[in-house]
DRENDO-1510 file (C-alpha; in Angstrom, 1 decimal, always signed):
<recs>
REC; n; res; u; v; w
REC; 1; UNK; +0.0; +0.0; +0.0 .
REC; 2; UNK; +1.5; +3.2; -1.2 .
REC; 3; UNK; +1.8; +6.1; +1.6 .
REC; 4; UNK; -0.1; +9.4; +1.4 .
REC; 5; UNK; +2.3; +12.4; +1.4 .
REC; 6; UNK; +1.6; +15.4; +2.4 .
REC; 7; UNK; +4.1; +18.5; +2.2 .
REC; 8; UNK; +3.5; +21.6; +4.7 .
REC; 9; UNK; +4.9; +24.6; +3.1 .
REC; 10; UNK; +4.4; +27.6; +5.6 .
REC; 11; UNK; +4.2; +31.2; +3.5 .
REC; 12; UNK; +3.9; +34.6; +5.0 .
REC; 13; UNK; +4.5; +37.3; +1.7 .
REC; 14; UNK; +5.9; +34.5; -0.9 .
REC; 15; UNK; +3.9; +35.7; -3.8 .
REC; 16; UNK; +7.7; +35.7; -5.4 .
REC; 17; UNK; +8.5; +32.2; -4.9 .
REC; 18; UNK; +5.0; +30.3; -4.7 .
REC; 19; UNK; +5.2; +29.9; -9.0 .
REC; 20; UNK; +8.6; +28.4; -8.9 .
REC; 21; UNK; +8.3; +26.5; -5.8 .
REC; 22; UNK; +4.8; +24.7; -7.3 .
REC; 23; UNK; +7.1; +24.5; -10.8 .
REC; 24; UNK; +9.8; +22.4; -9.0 .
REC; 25; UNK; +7.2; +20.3; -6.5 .
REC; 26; UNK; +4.9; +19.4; -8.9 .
REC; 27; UNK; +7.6; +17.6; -11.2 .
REC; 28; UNK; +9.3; +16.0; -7.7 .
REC; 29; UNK; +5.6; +14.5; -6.8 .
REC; 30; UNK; +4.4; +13.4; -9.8 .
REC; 31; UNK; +7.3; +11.2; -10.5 .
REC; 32; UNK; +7.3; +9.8; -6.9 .
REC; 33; UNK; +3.7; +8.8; -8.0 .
REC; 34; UNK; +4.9; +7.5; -11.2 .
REC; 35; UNK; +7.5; +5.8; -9.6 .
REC; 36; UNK; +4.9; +4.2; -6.9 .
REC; 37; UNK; +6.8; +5.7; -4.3 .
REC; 38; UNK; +3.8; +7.9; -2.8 .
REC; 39; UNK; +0.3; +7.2; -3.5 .
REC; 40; UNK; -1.4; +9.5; -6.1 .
REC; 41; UNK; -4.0; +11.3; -3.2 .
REC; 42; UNK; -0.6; +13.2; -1.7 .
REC; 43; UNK; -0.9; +16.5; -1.9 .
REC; 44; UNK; +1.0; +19.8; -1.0 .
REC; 45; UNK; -0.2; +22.3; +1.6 .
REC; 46; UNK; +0.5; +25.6; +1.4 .
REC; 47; UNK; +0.0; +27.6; +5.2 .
REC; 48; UNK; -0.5; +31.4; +4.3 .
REC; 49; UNK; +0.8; +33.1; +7.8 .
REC; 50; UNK; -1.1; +36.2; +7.6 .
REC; 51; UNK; +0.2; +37.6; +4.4 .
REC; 52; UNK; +0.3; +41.1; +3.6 .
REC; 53; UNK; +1.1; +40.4; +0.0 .
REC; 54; UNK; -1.0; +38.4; -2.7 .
REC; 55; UNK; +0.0; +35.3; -1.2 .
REC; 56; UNK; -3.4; +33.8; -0.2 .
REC; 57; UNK; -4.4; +34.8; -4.2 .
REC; 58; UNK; -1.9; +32.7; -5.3 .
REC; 59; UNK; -2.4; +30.1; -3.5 .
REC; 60; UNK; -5.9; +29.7; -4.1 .
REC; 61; UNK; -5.3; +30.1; -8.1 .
REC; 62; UNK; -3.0; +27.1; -7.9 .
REC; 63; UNK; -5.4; +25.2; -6.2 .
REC; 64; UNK; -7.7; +25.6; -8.7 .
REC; 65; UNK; -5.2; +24.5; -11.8 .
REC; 66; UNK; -3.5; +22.2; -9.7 .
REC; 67; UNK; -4.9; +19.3; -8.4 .
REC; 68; UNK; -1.5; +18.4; -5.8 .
REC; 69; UNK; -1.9; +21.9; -4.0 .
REC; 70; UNK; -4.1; +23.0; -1.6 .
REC; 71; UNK; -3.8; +25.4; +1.4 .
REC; 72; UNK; -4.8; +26.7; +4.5 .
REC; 73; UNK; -5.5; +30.3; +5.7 .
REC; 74; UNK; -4.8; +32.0; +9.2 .
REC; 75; UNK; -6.9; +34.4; +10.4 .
REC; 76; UNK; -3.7; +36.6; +11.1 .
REC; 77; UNK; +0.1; +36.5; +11.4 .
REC; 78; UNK; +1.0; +34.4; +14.0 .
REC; 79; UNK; +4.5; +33.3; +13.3 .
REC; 80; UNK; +6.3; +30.5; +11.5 .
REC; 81; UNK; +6.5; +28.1; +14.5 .
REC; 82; UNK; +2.9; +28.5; +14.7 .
REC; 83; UNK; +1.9; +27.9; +11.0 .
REC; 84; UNK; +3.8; +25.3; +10.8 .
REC; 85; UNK; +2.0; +23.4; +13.6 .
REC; 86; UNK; -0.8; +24.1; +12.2 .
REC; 87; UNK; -0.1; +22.9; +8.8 .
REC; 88; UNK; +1.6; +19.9; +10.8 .
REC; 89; UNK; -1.6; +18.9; +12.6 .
REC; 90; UNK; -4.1; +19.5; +9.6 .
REC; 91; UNK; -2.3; +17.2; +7.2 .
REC; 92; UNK; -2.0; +14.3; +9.6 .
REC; 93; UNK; -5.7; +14.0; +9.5 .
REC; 94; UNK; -5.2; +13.2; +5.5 .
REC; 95; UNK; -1.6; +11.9; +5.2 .
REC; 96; UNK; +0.5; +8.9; +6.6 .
REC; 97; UNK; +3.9; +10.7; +6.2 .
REC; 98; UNK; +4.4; +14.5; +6.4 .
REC; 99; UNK; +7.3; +16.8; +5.3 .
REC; 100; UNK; +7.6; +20.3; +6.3 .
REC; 101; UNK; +9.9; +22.6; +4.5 .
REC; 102; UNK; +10.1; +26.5; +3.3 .
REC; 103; UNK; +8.8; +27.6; +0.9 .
REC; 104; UNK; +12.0; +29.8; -0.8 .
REC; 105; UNK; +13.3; +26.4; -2.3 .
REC; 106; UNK; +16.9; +26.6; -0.2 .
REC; 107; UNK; +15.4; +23.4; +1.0 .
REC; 108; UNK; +17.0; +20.6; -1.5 .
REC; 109; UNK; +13.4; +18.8; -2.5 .
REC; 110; UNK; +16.0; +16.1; -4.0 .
REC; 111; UNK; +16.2; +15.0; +0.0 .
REC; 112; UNK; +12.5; +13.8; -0.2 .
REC; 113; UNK; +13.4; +11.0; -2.1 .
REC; 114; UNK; +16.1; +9.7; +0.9 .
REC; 115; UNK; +13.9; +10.8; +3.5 .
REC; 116; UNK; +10.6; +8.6; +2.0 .
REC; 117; UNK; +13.4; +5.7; +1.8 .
REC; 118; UNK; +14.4; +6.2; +5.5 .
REC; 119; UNK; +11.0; +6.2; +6.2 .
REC; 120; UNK; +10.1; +2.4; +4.4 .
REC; 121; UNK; +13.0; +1.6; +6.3 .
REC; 122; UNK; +10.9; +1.5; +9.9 .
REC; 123; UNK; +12.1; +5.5; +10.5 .
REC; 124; UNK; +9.3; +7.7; +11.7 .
REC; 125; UNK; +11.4; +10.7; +12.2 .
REC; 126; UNK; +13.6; +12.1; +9.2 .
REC; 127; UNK; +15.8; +14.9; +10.0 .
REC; 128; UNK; +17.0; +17.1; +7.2 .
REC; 129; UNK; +20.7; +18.2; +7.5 .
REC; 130; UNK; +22.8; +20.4; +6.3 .
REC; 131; UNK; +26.2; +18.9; +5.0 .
REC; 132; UNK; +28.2; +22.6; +4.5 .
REC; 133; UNK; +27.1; +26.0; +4.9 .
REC; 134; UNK; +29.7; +27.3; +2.4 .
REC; 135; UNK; +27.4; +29.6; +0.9 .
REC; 136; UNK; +26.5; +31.5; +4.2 .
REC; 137; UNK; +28.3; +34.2; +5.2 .
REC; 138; UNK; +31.4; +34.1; +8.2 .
REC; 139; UNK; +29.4; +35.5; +10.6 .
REC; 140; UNK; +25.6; +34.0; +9.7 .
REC; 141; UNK; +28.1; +30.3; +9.6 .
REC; 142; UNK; +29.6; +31.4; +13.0 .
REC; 143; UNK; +26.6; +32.1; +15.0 .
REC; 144; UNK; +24.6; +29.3; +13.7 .
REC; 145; UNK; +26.8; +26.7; +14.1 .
REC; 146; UNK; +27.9; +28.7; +17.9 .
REC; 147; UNK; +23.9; +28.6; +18.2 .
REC; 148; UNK; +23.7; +24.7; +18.0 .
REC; 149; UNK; +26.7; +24.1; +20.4 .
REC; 150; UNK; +25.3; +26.6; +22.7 .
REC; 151; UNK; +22.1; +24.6; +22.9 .
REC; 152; UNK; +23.8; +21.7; +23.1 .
REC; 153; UNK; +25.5; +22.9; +26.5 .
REC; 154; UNK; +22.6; +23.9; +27.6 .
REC; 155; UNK; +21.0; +21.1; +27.9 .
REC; 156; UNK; +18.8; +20.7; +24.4 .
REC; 157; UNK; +18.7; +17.8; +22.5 .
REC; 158; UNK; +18.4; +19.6; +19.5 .
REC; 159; UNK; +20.0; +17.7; +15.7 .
REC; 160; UNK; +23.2; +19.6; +14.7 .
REC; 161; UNK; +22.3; +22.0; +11.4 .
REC; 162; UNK; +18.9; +20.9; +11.4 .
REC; 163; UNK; +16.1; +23.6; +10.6 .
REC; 164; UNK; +12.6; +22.6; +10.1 .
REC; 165; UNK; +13.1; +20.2; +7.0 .
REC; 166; UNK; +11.6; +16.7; +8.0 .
REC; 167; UNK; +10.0; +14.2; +7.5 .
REC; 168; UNK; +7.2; +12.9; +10.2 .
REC; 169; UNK; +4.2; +10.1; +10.4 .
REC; 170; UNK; +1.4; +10.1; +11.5 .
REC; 171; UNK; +1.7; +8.1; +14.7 .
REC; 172; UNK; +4.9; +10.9; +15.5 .
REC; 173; UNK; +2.6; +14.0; +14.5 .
REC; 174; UNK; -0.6; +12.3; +16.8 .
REC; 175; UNK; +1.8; +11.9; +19.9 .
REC; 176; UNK; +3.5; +15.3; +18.8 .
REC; 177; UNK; -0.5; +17.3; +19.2 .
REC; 178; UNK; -0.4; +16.6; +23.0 .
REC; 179; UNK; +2.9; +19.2; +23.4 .
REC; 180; UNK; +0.6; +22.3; +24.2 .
REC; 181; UNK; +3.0; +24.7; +25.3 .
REC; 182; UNK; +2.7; +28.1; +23.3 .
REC; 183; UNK; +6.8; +28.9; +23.2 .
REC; 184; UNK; +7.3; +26.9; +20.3 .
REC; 185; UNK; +10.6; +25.5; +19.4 .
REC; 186; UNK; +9.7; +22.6; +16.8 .
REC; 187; UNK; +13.7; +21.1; +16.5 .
REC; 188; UNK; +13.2; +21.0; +20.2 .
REC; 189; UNK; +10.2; +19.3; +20.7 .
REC; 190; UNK; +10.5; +16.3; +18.2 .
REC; 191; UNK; +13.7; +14.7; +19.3 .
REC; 192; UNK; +11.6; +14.9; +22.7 .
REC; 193; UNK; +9.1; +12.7; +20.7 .
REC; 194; UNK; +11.7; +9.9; +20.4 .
REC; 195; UNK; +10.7; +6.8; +18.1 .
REC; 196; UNK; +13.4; +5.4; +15.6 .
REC; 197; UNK; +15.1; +8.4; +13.5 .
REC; 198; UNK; +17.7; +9.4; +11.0 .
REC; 199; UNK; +19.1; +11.6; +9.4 .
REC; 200; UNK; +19.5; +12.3; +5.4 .
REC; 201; UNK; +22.3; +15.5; +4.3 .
REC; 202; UNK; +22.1; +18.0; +1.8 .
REC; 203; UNK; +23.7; +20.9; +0.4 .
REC; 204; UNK; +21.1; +24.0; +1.3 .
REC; 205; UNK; +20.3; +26.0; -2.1 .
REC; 206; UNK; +20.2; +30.4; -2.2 .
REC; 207; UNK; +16.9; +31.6; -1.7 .
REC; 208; UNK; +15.2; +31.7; -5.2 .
REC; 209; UNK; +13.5; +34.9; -4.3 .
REC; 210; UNK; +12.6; +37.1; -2.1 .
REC; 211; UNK; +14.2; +38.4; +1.4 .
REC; 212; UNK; +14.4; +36.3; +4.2 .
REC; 213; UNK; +11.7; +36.1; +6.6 .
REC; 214; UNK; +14.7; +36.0; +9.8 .
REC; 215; UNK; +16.6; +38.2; +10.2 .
REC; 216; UNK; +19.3; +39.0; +13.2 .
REC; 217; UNK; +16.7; +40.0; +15.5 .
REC; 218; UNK; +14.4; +37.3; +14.8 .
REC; 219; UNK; +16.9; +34.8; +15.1 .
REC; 220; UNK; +18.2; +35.9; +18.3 .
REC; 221; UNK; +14.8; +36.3; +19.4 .
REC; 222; UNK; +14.4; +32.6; +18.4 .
REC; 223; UNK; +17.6; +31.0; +19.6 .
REC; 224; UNK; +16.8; +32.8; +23.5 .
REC; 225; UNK; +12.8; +31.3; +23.0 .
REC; 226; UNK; +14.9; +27.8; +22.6 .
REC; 227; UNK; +17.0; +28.2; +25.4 .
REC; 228; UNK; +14.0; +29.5; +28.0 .
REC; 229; UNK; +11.9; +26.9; +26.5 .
REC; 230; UNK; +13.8; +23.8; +26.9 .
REC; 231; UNK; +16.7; +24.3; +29.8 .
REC; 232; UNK; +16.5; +25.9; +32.9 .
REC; 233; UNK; +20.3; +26.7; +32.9 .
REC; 234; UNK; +19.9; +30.1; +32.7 .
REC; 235; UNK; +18.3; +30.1; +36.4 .
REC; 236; UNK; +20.7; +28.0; +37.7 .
REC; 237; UNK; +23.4; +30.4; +36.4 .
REC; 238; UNK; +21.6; +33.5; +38.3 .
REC; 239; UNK; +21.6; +31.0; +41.3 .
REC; 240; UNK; +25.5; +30.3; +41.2 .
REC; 241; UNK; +26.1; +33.8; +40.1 .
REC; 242; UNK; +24.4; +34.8; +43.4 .
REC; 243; UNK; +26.1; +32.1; +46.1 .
REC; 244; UNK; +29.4; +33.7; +44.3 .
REC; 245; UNK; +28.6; +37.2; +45.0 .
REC; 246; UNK; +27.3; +36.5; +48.5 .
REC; 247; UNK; +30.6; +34.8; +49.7 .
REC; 248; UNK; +32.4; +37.6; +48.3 .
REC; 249; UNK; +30.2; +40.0; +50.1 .
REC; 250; UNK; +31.0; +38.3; +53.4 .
REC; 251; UNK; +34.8; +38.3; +52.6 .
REC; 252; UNK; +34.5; +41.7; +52.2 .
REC; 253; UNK; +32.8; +42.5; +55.3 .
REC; 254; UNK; +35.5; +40.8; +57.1 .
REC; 255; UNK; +37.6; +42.1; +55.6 .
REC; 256; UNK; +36.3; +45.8; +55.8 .
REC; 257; UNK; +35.7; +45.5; +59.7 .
REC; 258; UNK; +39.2; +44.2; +60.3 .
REC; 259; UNK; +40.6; +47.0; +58.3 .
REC; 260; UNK; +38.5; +49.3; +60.8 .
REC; 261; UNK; +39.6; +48.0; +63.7 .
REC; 262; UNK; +42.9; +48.4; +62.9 .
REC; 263; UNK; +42.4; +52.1; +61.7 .
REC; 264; UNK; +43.4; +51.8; +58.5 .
REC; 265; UNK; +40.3; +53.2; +56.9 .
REC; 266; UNK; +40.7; +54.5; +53.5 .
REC; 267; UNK; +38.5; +56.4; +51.5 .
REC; 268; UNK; +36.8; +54.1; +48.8 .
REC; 269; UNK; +34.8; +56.1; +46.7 .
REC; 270; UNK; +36.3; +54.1; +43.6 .
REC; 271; UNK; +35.7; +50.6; +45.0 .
REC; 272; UNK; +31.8; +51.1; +46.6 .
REC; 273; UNK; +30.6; +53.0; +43.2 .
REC; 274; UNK; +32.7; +49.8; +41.0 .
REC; 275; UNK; +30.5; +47.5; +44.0 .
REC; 276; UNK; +27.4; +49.5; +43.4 .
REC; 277; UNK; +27.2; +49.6; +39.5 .
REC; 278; UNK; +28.0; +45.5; +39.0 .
REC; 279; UNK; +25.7; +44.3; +41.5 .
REC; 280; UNK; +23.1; +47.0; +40.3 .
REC; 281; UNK; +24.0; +45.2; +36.7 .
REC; 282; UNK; +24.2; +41.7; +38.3 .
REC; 283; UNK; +20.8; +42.3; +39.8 .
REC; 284; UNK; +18.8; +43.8; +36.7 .
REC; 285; UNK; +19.9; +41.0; +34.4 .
REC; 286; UNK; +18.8; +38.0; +37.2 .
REC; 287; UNK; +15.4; +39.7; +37.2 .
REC; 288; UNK; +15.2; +39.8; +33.4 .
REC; 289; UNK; +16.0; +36.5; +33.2 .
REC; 290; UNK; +13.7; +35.2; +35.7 .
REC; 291; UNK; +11.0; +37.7; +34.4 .
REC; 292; UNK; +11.2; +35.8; +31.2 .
REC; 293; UNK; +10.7; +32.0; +32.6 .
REC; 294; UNK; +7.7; +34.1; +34.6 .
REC; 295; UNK; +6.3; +35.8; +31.1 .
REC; 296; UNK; +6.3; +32.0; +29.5 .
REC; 297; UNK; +4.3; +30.6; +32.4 .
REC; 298; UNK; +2.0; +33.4; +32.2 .
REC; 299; UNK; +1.8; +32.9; +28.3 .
REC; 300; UNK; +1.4; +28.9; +28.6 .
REC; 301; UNK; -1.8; +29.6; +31.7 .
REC; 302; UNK; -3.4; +31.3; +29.6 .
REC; 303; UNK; -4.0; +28.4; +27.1 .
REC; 304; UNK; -5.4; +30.5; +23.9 .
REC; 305; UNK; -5.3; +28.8; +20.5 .
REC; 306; UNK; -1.8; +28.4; +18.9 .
REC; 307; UNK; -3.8; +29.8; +15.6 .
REC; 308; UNK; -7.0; +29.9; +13.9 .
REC; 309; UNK; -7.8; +28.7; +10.7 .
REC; 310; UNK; -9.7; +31.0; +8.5 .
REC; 311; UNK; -10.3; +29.1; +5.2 .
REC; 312; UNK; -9.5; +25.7; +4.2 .
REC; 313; UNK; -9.2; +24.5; +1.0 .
REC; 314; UNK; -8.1; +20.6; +1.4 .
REC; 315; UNK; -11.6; +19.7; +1.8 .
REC; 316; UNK; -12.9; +21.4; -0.6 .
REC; 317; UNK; -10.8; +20.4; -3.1 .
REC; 318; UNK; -11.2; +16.4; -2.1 .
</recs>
């Protein structure tokens, strides 16, 4: 029996890309149908994130003339995290397998051959990797490979180089719908999943059009919703930062009150307004980091929708 396939192509202002992108997919499913790889019902599901542009348009056109498309609609922007869940947990409902990529074709679609091969061979996870990143710049290399050590230390089980290009059944994506929490971090929460996984490499293309929809400070935003998400490090840092201080304090008062008695009081203007400033520093960045493991909670209590689905065209076009 041939496996349904469903690709989840999140899309917020890619009226640029969406003509090539359905160009190059369309070919790459129709000969895995040919070749009886995937059966002929798998589809590809484009998530418009709130577009300002003439995304949605598109997308609906191409459902019309295309019988493989078909999207979704969100009632506003709500991130790509978020539209991706929510093209991940709409296509299980139709698909055995499910591959999520983005939509500016850096993503090698070659790899969905590998990956559907991984998956006949008893793999329900298929991570997507990056081999090189030769075509990045020093510093976008630097701090994204620094990013994925950095998790690593802290604590994350997060796959080296790997984005949001995988491949996902069913059975993962049913267990994957009771994670509720609202600070989503997707390369996170899957190796958390578990089940039998692997990994297929490839060489990640330039971005066929377009500008990118990350850049520094959404990244950095990103990488810091990771860390507070998944370790607790951070805390524990304020914590030892804070026994440190405190024994020096001590020290200090010994060592202050022995200096008194002995009448060798000096005038330390210098030393208490050094004192002052770094523990005023020390201090203010302990509460912002414990404010921001307080403003998830809040967030996560609050339980509102993840998204909202506007319009939906899968079942309407089946």
């Amino acid at each position: 029996m041939k496996n349904i396939l469903y690709v989840v192509i999140p899309c917020y202002n890619e009226e640029e890309c969406l003509k090539e992108t359905t160009k190059k997919l369309k070919e790459k499913l129709t000969n895995l149908i040919k070749s009886k790889k995937i059966s002929e019902k798998s589809r590809v599901v484009y998530v418009n994130d709130g577009s300002k542009d003439k995304t949605w348009e598109l997308i609906k056109e191409i459902n019309k003339k295309e019988e493989l498309f078909t999207g979704i609609c969100l009632s506003r922007n709500r991130g790509h995290q978020n539209a991706l869940v929510a093209g991940l947990l709409t296509a299980k409902n139709y698909a055995d397998i499910v591959i999520s990529m983005d939509a500016d074709l850096q993503d090698d679609i070659n790899a969905i051959d590998e990956m559907i091969d991984k998956y006949n061979e008893g793999n329900e996870i298929v991570y997507g990797v990056r081999n090189k990143r030769k075509k990045d710049s020093w510093f976008k290399r630097t701090t994204a490979e620094g990013f994925y050590k950095f998790m690593k230390f802290m604590g994350v089980d997060i796959v080296f180089n790997h984005a949001d290009y995988r491949l996902t059944s069913k059975k993962v994506l049913d267990n994957f719908e009771d994670y509720k929490e609202v600070n989503l971090f997707l390369r996170g929460i899957f190796p958390l999943i578990g089940y039998k996984s692997d990994v297929v490499y490839y060489e990640r293309n330039e971005r066929f059009a377009g500008v990118s929809k990350y850049p520094l400070k959404k990244m950095l935003n990103f990488a810091w919703d990771g860390i507070t998400s998944f370790s607790v490090k951070p805390i524990r840092l304020v914590l030892n930062i804070g026994i440190i201080i405190f024994a020096i304090s001590l020290i200090m008062t010994v060592y202050s009150l022995i200096v008194k008695i002995l009448g060798h009081t000096v005038p330390g203007w210098t030393f208490i307004s050094c004192s002052l400033w770094l523990l005023g520093g020390i201090q203010m960045l302990s509460l912002g980091i414990i404010g921001e493991y307080i403003g998830k909670m809040y967030n996560e209590t609050k339980q509102r929708p993840r998204f909202i689905i506007s319009e939906n065209l899968i079942d309407k076009g089946d």
